[in-house]
C-alpha positions in Angstrom: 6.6 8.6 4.2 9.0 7.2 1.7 7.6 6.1 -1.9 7.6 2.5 -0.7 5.7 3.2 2.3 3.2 4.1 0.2 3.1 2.2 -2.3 2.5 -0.9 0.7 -0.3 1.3 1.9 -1.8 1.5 -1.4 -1.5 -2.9 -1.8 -2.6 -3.4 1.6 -6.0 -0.7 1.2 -6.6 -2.4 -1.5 -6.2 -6.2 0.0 -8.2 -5.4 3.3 -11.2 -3.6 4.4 -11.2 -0.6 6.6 -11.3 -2.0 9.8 -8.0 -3.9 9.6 -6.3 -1.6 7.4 -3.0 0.8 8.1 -5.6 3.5 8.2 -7.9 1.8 10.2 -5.3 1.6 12.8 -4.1 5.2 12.8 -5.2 7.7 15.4 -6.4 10.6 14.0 -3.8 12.9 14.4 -1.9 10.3 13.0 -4.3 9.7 10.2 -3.5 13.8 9.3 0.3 13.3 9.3 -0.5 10.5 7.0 -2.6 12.8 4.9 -0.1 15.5 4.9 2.7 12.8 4.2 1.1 11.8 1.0 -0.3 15.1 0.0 3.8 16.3 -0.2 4.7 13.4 -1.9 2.4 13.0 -4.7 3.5 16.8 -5.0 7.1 15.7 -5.4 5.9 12.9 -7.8 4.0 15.0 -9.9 7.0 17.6 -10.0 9.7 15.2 -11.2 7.3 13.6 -13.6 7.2 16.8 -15.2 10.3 17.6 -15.0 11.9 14.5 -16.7 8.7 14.2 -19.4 5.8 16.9 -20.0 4.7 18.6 -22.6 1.5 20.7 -22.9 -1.6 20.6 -25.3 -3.5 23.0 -25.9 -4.2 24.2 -21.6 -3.2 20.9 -20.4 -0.3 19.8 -19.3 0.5 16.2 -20.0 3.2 14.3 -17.6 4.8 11.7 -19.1 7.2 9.8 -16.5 7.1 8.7 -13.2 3.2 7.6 -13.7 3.3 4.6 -11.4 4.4 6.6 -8.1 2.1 9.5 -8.6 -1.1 7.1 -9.0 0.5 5.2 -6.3 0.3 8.2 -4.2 -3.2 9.2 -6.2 -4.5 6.0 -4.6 -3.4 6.8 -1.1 -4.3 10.0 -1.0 -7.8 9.3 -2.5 -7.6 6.2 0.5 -6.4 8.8 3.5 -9.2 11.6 2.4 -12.3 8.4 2.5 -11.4 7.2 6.1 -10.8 11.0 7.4 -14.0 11.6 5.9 -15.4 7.9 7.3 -14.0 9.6 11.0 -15.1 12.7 10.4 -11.8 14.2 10.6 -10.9 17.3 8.8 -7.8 18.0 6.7 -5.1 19.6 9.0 -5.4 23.1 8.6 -9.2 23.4 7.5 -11.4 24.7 10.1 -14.6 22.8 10.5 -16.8 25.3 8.4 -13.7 25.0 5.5 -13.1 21.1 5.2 -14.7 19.2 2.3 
């Protein structure tokens, strides 16, 4: 998924309810690419917001760029782990026993 993609999925969770949402519409195995998807890019997000503006305080590390793609992908990932948990579909690679 490209930035855009889901930054339209974030607008368009937001703007409808669950049943008529992208999500909503996924198959499962689809809706754990799409929870894979984000997972990696609001990795990338969070790595070139450090890398172009952190600093760190005390034990935290503050990131100072880049904020509105990673809680774009925040809010999508946060969106793709309530319906997987709405299904009852575990993260891909968690065994039943292991999932949240």
């Amino acid at each position: 998924m490209t930035v855009q993609q889901i930054e339209d999925l974030c607008y368009e969770i937001v703007a409808s309810d669950s049943n008529t949402s992208a999500l909503g519409a996924l198959s499962d195995a689809e809706l754990q690419d799409a929870y894979a998807d984000v997972l990696r890019q609001w990795s990338l997000e969070l790595a070139i917001g450090a890398y172009e503006s952190s600093a760190w305080i005390g034990e935290l590390l503050m990131i100072g760029a880049n904020e509105g793609p990673i809680k774009a992908c925040a809010m999508a990932f946060l969106a793709t782990l309530v319906e997987m948990d709405r299904r009852g579909v575990h993260p891909p690679g968690f065994s039943q026993e292991e999932a949240p």
